[in-house]
N, C-alpha and C positions, 0 to 999 in steps of 0.2 A: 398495430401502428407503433412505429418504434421513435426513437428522440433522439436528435441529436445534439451532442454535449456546446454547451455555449457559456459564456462568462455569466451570466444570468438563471443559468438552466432553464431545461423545457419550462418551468412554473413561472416561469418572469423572474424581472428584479425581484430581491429580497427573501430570496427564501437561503443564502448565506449572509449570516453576520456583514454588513457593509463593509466594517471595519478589517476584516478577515480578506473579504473580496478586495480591498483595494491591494494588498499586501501580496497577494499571489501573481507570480510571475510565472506565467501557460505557456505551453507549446503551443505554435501557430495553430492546433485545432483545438484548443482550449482545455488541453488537459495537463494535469501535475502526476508526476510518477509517485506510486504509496508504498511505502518499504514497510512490509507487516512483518515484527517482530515479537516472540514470545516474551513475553514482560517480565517474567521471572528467570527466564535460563540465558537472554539475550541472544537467541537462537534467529537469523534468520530464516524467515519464511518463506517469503514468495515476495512478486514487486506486481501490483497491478496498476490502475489508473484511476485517476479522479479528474471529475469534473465539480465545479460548483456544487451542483447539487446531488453530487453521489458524495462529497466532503461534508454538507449541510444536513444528510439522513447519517451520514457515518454517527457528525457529531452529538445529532438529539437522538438515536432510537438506541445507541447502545451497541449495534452490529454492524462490521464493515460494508459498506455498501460500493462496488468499484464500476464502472462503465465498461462494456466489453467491446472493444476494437472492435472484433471480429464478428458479434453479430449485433452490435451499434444497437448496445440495450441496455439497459441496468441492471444488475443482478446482486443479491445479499448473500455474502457466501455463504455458503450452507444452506440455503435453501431447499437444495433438491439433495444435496448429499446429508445432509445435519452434520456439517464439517465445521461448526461456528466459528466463529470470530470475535467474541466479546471484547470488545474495547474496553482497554483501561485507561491509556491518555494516548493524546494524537498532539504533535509537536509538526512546524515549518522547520526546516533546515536554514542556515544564516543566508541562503539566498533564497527562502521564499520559494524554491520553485523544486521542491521536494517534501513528501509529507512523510514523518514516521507515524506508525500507529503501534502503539505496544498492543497487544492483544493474548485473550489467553483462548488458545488455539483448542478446539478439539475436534480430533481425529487428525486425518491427513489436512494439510495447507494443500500441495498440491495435487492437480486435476488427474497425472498418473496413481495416485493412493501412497503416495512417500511421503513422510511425514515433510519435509520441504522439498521446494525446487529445484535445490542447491544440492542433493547429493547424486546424482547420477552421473555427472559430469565434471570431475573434481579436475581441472585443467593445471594446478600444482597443486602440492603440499609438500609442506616442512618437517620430514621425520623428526621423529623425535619432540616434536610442539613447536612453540615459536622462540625462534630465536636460539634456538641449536648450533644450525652451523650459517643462519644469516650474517651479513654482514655488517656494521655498524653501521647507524645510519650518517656519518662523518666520513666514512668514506667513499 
């Protein structure tokens, strides 16, 4: 039997902080996007999804817990890979409808075995590091 993600989560009201739940601003199917960040190297990671209560296991068990679109289930990362996610702190964005989680990553973030999401597909870069041959931002 699988669950689906709701402002309450499959357990009812209160299984997120109230105060937490009124504050979050969802997409029409009740989810908030989770930018997992390595806490020490500011490395990102990967972006999954949260619902109420995959934010409410995140916050009390210590490991990322994200709702999967695609087979409309819960899952703790690492689980089945031992790829963990140990949370260190989890932050709202100034609109409430973004969550970061620092985390200290082990193994691969992502589901291909790359240490992130983000490197196989590098759509620019800036030789040379930032701010080389960019342009002011005044102009």
């Amino acid at each position: 039997m699988t669950s689906t993600p709701s402002p309450t989560g499959p357990n009812g009201p209160g299984s997120l902080d109230p105060e937490i739940a009124a504050r979050l601003r969802r997409s029409a199917d009740g989810l908030v996007p989770a930018i997992a960040q390595q806490y020490d190297t500011g490395e990102v990671l990967m972006l999954g999804w949260m619902d109420d209560e995959a934010l409410h296991r995140t916050l009390t068990t210590g490991r990322c817990t994200y709702w999967s679109r695609s087979r409309q289930e819960y899952w703790v990362k690492g689980d089945t890979t031992g790829h963990v996610q140990w949370v260190k702190s989890v932050a709202l964005d100034c609109d409430a409808d973004t969550v970061l989680v620092k985390v200290d990553q082990v193994g691969a973030a992502c589901h291909t075995g790359a240490r992130t999401c983000f490197e196989a597909d590098v759509l620019k870069a800036v030789e040379g590091g930032a701010g080389s041959d960019a342009p002011s931002q005044d102009q």
